[in-house]
PyMOL CGO cylinders between C-alpha atoms (Angstrom):
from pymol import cmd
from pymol.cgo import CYLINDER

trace = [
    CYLINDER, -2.45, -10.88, -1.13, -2.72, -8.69, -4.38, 0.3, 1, 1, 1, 1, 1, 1,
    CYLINDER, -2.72, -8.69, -4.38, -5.83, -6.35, -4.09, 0.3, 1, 1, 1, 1, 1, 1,
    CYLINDER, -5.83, -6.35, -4.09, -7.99, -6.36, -7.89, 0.3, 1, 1, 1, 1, 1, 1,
    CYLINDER, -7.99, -6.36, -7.89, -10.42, -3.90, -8.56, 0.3, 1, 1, 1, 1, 1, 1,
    CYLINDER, -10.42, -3.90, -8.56, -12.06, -3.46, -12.07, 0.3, 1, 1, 1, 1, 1, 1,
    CYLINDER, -12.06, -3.46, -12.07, -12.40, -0.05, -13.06, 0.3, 1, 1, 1, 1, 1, 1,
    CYLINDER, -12.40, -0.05, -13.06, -13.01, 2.45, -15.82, 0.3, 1, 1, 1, 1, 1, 1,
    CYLINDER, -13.01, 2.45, -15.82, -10.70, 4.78, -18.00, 0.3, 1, 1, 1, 1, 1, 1,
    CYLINDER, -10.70, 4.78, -18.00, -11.91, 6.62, -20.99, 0.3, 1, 1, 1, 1, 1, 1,
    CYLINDER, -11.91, 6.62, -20.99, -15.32, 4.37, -21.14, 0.3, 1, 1, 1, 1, 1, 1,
    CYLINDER, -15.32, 4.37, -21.14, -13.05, 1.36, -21.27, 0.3, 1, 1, 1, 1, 1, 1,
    CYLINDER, -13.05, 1.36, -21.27, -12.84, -1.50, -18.54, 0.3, 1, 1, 1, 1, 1, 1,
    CYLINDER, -12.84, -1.50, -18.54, -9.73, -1.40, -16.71, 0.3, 1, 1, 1, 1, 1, 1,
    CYLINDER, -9.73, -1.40, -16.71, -8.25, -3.94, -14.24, 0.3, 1, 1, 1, 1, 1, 1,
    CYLINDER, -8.25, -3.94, -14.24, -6.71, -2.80, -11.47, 0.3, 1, 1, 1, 1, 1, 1,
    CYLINDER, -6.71, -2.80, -11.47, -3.78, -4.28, -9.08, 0.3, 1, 1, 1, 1, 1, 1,
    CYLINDER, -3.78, -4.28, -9.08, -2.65, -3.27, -5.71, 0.3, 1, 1, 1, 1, 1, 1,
    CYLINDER, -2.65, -3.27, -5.71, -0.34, -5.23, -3.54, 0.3, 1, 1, 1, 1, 1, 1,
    CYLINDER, -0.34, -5.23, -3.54, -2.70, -4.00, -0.46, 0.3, 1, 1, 1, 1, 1, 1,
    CYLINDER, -2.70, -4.00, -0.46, -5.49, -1.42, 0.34, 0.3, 1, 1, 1, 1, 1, 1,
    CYLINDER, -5.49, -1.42, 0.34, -2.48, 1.21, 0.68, 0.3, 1, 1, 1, 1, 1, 1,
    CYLINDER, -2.48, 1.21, 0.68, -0.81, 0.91, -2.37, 0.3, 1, 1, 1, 1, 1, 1,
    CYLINDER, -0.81, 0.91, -2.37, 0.03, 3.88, -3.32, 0.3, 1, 1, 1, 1, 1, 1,
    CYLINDER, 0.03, 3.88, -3.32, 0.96, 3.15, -7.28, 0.3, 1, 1, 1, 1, 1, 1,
    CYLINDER, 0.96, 3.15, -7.28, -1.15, 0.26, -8.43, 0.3, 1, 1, 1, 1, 1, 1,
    CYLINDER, -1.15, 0.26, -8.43, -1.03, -1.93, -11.88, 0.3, 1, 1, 1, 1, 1, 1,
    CYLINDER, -1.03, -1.93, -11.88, -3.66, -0.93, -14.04, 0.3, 1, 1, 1, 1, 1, 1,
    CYLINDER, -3.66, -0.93, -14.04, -4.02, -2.25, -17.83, 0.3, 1, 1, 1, 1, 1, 1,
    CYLINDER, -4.02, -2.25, -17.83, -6.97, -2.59, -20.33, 0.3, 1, 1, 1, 1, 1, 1,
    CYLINDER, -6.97, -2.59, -20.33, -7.96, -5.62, -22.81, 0.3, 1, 1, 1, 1, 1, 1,
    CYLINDER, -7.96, -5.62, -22.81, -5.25, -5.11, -24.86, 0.3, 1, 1, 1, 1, 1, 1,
    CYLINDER, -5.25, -5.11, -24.86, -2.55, -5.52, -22.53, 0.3, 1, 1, 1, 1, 1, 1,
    CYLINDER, -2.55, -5.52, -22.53, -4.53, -8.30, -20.71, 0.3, 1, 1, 1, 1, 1, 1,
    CYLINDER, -4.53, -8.30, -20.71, -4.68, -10.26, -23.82, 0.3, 1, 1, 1, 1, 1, 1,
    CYLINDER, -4.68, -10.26, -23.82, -0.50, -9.52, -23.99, 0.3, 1, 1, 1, 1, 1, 1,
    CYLINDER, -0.50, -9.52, -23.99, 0.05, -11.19, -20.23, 0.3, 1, 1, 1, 1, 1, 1,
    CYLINDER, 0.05, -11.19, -20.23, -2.31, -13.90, -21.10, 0.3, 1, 1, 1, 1, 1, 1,
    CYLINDER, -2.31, -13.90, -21.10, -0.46, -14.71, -23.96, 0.3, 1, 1, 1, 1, 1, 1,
    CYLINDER, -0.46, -14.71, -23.96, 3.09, -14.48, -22.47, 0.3, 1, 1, 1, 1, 1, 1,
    CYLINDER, 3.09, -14.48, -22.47, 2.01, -15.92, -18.94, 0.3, 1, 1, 1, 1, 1, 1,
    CYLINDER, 2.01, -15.92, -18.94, 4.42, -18.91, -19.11, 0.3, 1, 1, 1, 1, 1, 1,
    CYLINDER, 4.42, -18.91, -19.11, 7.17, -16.55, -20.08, 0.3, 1, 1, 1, 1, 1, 1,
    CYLINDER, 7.17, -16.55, -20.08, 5.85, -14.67, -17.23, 0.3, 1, 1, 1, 1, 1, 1,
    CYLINDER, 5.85, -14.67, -17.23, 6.16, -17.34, -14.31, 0.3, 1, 1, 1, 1, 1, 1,
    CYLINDER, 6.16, -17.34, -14.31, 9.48, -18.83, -15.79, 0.3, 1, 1, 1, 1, 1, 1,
    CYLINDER, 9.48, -18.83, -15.79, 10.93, -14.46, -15.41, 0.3, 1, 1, 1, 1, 1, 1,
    CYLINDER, 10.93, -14.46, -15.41, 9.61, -14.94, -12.00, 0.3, 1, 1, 1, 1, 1, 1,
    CYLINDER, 9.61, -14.94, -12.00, 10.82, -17.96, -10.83, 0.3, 1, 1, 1, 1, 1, 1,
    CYLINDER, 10.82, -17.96, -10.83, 14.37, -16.85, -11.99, 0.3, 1, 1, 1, 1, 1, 1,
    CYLINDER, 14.37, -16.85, -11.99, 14.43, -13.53, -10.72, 0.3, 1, 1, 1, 1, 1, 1,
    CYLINDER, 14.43, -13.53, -10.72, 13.37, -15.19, -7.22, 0.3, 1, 1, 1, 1, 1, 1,
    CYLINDER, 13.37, -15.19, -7.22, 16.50, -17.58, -7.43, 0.3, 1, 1, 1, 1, 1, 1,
    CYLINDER, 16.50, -17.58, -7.43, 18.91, -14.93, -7.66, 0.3, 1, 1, 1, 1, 1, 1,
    CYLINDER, 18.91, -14.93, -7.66, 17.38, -12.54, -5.15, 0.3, 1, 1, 1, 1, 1, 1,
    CYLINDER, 17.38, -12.54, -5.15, 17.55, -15.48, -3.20, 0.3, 1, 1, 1, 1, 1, 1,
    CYLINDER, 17.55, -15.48, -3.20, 21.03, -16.76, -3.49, 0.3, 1, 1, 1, 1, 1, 1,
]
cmd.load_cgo(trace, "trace")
């Protein structure tokens, strides 16, 4: 389960994701780019669900 941590950068808010506790290069982003995935999720899940299918064939 994906680890989230909110954070700061530059005064800013950032959101933070880590696969674990270990993780040595996490996925960090600010509003901007949280407004981007918000408004691209369903794109998001359908790139997901096809890249799953063919790692899984």
């Amino acid at each position: 389960m994906a680890k989230v941590e909110i954070t700061e950068y530059r005064g800013k808010k950032v959101l933070v994701l880590r696969r674990d506790e270990n993780d040595k290069f996490p996925f960090s982003f600010g509003l901007s780019k949280a407004r981007l995935i918000l408004d691209s999720i369903e794109e998001i899940k359908k790139f997901v669900e096809e890249a799953e299918k063919e790692e899984n064939k």
